[in-house]
C-alpha positions as CSV (number, residue, x, y, z in Angstrom):
1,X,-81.5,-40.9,7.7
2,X,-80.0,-38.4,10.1
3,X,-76.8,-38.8,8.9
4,X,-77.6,-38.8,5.2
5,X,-79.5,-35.4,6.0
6,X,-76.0,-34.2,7.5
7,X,-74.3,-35.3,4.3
8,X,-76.8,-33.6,2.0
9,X,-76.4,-30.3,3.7
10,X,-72.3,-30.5,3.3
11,X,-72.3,-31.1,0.4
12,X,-74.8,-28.2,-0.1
13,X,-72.7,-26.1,1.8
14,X,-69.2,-27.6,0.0
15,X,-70.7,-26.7,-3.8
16,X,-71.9,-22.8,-2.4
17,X,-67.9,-23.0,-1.3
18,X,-67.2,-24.0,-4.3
19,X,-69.0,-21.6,-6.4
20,X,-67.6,-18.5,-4.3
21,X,-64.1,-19.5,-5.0
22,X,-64.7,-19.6,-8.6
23,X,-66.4,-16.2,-8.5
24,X,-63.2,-14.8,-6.5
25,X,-61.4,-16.1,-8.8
26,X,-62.9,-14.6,-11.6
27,X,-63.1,-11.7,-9.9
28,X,-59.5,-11.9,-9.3
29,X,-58.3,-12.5,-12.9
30,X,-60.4,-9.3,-13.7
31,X,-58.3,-7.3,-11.2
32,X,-54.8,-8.8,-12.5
33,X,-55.9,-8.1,-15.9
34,X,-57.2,-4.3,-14.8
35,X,-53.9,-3.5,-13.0
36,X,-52.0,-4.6,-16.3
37,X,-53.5,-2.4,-17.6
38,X,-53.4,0.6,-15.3
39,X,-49.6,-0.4,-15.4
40,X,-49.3,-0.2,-19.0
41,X,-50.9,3.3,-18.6
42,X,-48.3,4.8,-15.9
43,X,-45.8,3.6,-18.6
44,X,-46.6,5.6,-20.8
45,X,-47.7,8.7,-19.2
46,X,-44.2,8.7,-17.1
47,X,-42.9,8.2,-21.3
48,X,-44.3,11.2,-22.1
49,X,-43.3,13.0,-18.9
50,X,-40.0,12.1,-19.9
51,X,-40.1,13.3,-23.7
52,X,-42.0,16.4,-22.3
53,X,-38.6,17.0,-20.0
54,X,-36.5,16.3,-22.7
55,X,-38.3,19.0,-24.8
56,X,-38.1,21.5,-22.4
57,X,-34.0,21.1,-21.4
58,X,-33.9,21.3,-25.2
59,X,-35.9,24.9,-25.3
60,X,-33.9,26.1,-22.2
61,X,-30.2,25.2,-23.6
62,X,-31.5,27.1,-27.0
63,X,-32.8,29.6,-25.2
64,X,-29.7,29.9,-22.8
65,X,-27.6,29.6,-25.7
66,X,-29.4,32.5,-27.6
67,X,-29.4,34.9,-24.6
68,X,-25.9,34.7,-24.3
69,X,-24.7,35.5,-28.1
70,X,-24.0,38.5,-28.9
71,X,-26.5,39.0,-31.4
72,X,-29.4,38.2,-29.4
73,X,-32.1,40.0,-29.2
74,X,-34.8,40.0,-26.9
75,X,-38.1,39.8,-27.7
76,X,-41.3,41.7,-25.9
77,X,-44.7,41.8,-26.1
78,X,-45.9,45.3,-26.3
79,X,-49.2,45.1,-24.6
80,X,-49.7,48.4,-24.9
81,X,-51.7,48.2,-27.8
82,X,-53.9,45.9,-26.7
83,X,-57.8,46.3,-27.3
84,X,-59.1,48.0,-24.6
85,X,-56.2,50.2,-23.7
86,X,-56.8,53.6,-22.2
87,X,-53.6,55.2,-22.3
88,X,-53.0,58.4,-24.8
89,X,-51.9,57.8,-28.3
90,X,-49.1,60.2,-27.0
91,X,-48.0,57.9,-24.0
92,X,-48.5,54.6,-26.3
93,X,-46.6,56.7,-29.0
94,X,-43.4,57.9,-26.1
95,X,-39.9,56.7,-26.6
96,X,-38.9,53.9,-24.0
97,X,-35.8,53.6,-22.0
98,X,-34.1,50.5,-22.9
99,X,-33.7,50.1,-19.4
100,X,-37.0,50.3,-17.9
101,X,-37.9,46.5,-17.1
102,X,-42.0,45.4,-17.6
103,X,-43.6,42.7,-15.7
């Protein structure tokens, strides 16, 4: 009786074994299936990295290209006619110097 008492307990202990390796499993499937997908994600965020790049060395040779013709012109904000502006309508109104740079 002893050892059929033994044998009942392994085997109880065997099938609780048994059971956690098919949860890991699961649990493991789940993770394969989520870092697929995470994968799939860097994939295309580093694909649109890559077209943003593109874009941008396209915008810079244009630009480049523009600012070294002969007929370009360069193009400024004049913030001096903002809203909230304090400065006379004579200063806002005063000739610039080509040459004077703004930040």
């Amino acid at each position: 009786m002893d050892h059929n008492m033994q044998e009942k307990v392994s085997m109880a202990e065997f099938q609780r074994l048994g059971d956690a390796v098919l949860t890991l499993k699961g649990k493991v499937g789940s993770l394969e299936q989520n870092l697929r997908k995470g994968a799939e994600h860097v994939t295309d965020v580093e694909g649109a990295v890559v077209g943003f790049g593109k874009q941008l060395a396209t915008f810079k040779q244009a630009f480049s290209d523009l600012s070294h013709s002969s007929q370009a012109r360069m193009l400024t904000l004049d913030i001096d006619h903002l809203p909230g502006d304090r400065k006379s309508r004579a200063h806002r109104d005063a000739p610039r110097s080509p040459s004077r740079s703004r930040s």
